[in-house]
C-alpha positions as CSV (number, residue, x, y, z in Angstrom):
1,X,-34.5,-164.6,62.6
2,X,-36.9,-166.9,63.9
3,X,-38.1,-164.2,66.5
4,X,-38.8,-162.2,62.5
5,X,-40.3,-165.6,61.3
6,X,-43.1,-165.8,63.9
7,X,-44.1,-162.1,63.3
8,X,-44.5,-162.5,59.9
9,X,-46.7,-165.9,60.9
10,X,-48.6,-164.4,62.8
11,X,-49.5,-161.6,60.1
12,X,-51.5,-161.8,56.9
13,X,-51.4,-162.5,53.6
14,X,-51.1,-158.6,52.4
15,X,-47.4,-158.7,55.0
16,X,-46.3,-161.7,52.7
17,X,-46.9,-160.1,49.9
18,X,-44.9,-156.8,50.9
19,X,-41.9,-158.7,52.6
20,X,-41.7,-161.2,49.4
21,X,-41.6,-157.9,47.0
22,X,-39.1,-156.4,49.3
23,X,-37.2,-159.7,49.4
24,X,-37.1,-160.2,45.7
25,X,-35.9,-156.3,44.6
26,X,-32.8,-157.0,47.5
27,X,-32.1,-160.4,46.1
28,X,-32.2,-158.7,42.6
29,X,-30.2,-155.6,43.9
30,X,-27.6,-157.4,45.8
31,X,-27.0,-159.6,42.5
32,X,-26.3,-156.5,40.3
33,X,-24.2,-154.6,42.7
34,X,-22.2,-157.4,42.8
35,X,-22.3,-158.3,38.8
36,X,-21.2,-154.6,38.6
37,X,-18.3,-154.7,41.0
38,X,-16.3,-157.1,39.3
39,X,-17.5,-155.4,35.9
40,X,-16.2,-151.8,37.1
41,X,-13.1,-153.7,38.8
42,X,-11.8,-155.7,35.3
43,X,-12.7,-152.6,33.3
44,X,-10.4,-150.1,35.7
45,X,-7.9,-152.9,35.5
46,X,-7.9,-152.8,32.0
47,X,-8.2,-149.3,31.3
48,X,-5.0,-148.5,33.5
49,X,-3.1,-151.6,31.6
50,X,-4.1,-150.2,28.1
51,X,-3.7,-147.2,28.9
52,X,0.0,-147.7,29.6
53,X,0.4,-149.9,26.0
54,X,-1.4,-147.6,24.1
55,X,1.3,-144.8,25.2
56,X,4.2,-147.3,24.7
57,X,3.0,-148.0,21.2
58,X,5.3,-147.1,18.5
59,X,2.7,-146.7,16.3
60,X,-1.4,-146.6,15.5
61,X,-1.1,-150.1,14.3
62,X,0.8,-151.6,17.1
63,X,-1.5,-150.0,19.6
64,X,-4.4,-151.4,17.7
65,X,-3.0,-154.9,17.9
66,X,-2.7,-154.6,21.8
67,X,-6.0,-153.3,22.2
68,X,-7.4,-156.8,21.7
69,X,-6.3,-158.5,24.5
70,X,-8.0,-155.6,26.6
71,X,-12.0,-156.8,25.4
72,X,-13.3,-155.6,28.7
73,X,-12.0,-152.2,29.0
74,X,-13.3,-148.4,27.7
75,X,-10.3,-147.2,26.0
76,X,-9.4,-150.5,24.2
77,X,-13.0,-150.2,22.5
78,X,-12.5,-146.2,21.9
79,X,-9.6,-147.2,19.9
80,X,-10.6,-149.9,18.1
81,X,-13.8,-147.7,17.1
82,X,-11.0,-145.1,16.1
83,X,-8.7,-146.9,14.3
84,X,-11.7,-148.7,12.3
85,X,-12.7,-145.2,11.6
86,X,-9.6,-144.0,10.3
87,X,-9.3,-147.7,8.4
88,X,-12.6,-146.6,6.6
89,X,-11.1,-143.1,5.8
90,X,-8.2,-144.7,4.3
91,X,-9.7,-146.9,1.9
92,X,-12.2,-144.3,0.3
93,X,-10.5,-143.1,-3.2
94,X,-7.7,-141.0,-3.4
95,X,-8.1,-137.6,-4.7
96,X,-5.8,-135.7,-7.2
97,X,-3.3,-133.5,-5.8
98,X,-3.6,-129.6,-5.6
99,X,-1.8,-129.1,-8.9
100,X,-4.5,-131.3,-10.3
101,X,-2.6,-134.3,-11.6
102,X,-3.5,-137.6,-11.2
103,X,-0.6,-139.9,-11.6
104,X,1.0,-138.3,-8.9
105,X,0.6,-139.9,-5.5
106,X,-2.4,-137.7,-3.5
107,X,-1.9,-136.8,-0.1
108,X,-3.9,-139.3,2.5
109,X,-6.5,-137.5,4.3
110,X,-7.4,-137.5,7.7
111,X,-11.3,-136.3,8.7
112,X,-10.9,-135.3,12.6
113,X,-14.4,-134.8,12.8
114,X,-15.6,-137.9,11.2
115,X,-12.9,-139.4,14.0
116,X,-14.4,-137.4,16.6
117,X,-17.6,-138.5,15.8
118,X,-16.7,-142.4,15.6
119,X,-15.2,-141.6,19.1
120,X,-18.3,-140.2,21.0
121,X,-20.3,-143.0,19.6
122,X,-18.0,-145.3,20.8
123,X,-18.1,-143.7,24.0
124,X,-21.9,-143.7,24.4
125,X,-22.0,-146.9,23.5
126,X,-19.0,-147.7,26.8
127,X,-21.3,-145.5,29.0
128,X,-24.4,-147.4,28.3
129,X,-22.3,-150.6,29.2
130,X,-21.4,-149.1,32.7
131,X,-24.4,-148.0,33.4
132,X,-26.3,-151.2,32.4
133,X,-29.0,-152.6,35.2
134,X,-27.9,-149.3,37.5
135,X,-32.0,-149.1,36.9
136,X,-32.6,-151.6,39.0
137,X,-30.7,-150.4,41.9
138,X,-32.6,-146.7,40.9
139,X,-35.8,-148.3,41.4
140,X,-35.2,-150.6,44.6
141,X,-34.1,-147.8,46.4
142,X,-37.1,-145.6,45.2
143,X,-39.7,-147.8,45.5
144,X,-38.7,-150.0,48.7
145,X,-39.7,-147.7,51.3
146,X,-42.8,-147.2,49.5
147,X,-43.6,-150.9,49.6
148,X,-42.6,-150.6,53.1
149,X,-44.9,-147.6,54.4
150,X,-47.9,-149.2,52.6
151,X,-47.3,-153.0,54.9
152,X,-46.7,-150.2,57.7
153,X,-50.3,-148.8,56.8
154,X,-52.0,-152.2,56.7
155,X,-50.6,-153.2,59.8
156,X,-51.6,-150.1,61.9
157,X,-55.3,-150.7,60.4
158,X,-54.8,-154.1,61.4
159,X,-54.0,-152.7,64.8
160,X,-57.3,-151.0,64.5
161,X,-59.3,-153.0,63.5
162,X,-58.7,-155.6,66.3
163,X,-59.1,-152.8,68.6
164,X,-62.7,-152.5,67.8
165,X,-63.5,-156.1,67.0
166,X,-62.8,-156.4,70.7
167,X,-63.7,-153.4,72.3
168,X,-59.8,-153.0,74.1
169,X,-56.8,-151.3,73.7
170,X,-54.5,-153.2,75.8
171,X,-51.2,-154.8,74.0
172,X,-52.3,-158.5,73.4
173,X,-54.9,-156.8,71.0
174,X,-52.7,-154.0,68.9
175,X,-49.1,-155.9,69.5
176,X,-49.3,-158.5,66.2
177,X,-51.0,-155.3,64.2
178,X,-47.8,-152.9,65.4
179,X,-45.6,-155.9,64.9
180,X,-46.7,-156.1,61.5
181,X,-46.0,-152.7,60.8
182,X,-42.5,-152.4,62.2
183,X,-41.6,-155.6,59.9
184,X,-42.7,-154.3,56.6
185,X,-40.7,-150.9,57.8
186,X,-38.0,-152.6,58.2
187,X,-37.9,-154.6,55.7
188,X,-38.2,-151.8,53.1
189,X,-35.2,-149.6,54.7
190,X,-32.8,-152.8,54.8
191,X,-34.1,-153.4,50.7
192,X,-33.7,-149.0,49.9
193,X,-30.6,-148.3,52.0
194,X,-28.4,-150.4,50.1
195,X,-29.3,-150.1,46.9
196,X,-29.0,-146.3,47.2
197,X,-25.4,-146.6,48.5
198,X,-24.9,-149.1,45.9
199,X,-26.5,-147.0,43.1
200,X,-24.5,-143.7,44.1
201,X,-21.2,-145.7,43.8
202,X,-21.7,-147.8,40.8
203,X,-22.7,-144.2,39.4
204,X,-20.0,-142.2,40.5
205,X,-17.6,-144.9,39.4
206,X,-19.2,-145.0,36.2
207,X,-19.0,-141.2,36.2
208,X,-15.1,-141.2,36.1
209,X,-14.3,-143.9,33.4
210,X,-16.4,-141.6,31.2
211,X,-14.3,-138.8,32.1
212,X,-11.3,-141.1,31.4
213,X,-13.2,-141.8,27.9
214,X,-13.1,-138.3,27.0
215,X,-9.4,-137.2,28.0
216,X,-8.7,-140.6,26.2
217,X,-10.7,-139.6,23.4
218,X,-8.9,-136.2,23.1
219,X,-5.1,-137.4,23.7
220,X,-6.0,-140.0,20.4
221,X,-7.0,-137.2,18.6
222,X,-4.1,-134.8,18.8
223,X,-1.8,-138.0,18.1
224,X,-3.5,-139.0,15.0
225,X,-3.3,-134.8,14.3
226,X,0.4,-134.9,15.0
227,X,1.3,-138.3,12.8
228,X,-1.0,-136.4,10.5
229,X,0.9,-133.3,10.2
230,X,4.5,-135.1,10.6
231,X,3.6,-137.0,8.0
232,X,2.5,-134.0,5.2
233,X,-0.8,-135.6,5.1
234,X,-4.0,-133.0,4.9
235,X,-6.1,-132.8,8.2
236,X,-10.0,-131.8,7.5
């Protein structure tokens, strides 16, 4: 570190510039990967738990009541957007029956595609949540190395530059130019590398709870078909 420190005295102010920018996008980087490892950890957590409830649920309502002490999970939120849905479908007025009376009691109808809908909003909303700041870890890993190649430039003209101010090529005279160079190299693969193996992680991680979304999604659906249908109530 401190043999780093002296390099970086010894350069200018264009090599504090690119080691500061490559400093702040890691500092910012490392804080989101870890932000979104406990996020991704409680929301699996949750998930599995709910999951597991929801299935143990004697009925819609129950499962509903559960779902709020999940508030951090995918599937509780699916559900809750569900349910709300179906609460809404509920409540609209009843039509007449088929024989066209109206003091008889109508049959409750369920809207699967107004259900279906509610669901797929509900899950872009979840996927945007997942994926939330993965943009910074996007852009640290595509931009870094850039940052680094151009304090690699300006060092090697630095290098340069002191060749011809004094007229020699020996290593006193290109050595703090090189050095210069090799830091901001550095500097922007230690900022890129981890952010892209943090980004392709975070992503893939976030690529199977949405896939847990839909078969969630799907298995809600047939159940509200079957109560629907074991129940003599009319399915649109």
């Amino acid at each position: 570190m401190s043999e780093l420190l002296s390099l970086l005295r010894q350069g200018g102010a264009v090599a504090w510039c690119v080691v500061g920018a490559l400093l702040v996008l890691s500092v910012l980087s490392w804080a989101v990967m870890g932000l979104k490892w406990f996020q991704m950890r409680a929301v699996r957590r949750s998930d599995a738990n709910y999951l597991e409830a929801f299935r143990r649920s004697r009925n819609l309502k129950e499962a509903q009541h559960v779902a709020g002490n999940y508030p951090q999970g995918t599937l509780s939120a699916l559900f809750r957007e569900g349910y709300g849905e179906l609460s809404k479908q509920s409540s609209q007025p009843q039509q007449p029956d088929a024989s066209g009376r109206t003091d008889a009691p109508p049959a409750a109808y369920v809207n699967v595609a107004g259900l279906e809908r509610a669901l797929r909003r509900a899950r872009q909303v979840e996927a945007g949540r997942l994926r939330k700041n993965l943009a910074v870890l996007a852009t640290t890993a595509s931009v870094s190395p850039f940052i680094g190649l151009f304090g690699t430039v300006w060092g090697i003209m630095n290098a340069f530059r002191q060749i011809g101010m004094q007229a020699s090529a020996s290593l006193a005279v290109v050595a703090p130019g090189i050095a210069e160079a090799l830091v901001a190299t550095a500097a922007g693969l230690a900022a890129a590398i981890p952010a892209v193996l943090g980004y392709n992680y975070f992503n893939a991680r976030a690529r199977e709870t949405s896939s847990e979304m839909d078969n969630f999604a799907l298995e809600f659906v047939n159940l509200v078909e079957n109560i629907a249908l074991r129940d003599g109530t009319l399915v649109k």
